[in-house]
Steps between C-alpha positions, in 0.01 A plus 500: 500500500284715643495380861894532454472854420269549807754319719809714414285773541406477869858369541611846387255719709626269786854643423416863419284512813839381735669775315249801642596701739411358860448709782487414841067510648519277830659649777540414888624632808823385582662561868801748450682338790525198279854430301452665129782395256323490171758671371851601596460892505470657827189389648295646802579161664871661504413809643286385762795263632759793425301787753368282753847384581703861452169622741551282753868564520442925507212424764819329692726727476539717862460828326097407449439213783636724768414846354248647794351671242429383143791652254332698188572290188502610125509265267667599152624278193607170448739470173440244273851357385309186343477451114080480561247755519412505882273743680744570767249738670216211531809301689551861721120539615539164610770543738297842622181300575707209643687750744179710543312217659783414739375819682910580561536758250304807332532618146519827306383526164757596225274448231256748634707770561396694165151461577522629884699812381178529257248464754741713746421758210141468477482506879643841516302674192204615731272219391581272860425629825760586766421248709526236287762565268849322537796693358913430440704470808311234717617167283706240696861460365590122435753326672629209281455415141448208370645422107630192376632300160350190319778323306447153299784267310332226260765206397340310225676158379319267289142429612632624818418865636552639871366864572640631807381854639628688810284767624695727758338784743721787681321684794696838486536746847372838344701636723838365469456400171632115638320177422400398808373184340489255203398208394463268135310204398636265273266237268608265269235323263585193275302470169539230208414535140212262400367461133107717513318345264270678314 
């Protein structure tokens, strides 16, 4: 009897202990270049096919290639019409940095606007000397702006699902107000539904 009651016993520790909470402690370095669809959110895998091809196409088009002189670029928001949370800014800088390092276009900085006028401020309160200090009046205007959309449609039938997102990029004249180019990528991802077990 007793080594019954000693055998259900570890039987149920064996069960309570698959019940705690599990956490995950062994990591490794994956290569982000490689395919991630562990999911079927938006995945950085997505955004990294999405820019590089939309890049390519604005590094194409004649206004940049041929410019004798790079065109001043700001870069501003990218709405998300998607039903997931996506940090449309992360998929912005990435399109910045991608154009940056094609050496074919400079950038302004919208987001530091507030905090030049501040140090514009500071620069002009005695504390800087005159030689140094910078003041309003010498920034470079942009030329084009660069905004865009991210729009998704998810069909779900059965154990069936397809996500499809289309991320679209305007390059806007600042002077003539005209989108002098655009450009979209479409991707399509297939996912069935398989039983987890626990």
């Amino acid at each position: 009897m007793r080594k019954l009651f000693l055998v259900a016993l570890t039987l149920v520790a064996v069960a309570l202990q698959g019940c705690g909470t599990q956490q995950f402690t062994k990591g490794s370095y994956d290569d982000v270049n490689q395919e991630n669809l562990l999911n079927d959110s938006w995945s950085e895998t997505d955004m990294q096919k999405a820019v590089n091809e939309l890049v390519g196409g604005m590094l194409r088009y004649r206004g940049i290639n041929e410019a004798k002189k790079p065109p001043v670029v700001m870069v501003t928001k990218l709405q998300n019409k998607t039903s997931e949370v996506i940090d449309t800014q992360n998929i912005m800088d990435m399109v910045r940095v991608s154009l940056s390092e094609s050496g074919k276009i400079r950038f302004i900085d919208k987001e530091a606007r507030q905090d030049i006028a501040d140090e514009y401020e500071y620069q002009n309160s005695g504390m800087v000397s005159g030689e140094t200090k910078k003041g309003p009046g010498g920034q470079t205007g942009a030329d084009y702006v660069i905004n865009g959309r991210l729009d998704s449609i998810v069909q779900e039938v059965g154990k069936n699902k397809t996500v499809y997102y289309k991320l679209t990029l305007n390059l806007t004249n600042l002077k003539t107000t005209e989108i002098d180019w655009t450009g979209q990528k479409e991707i399509r991802k297939s996912f069935k539904k398989r039983r987890v077990s626990m």
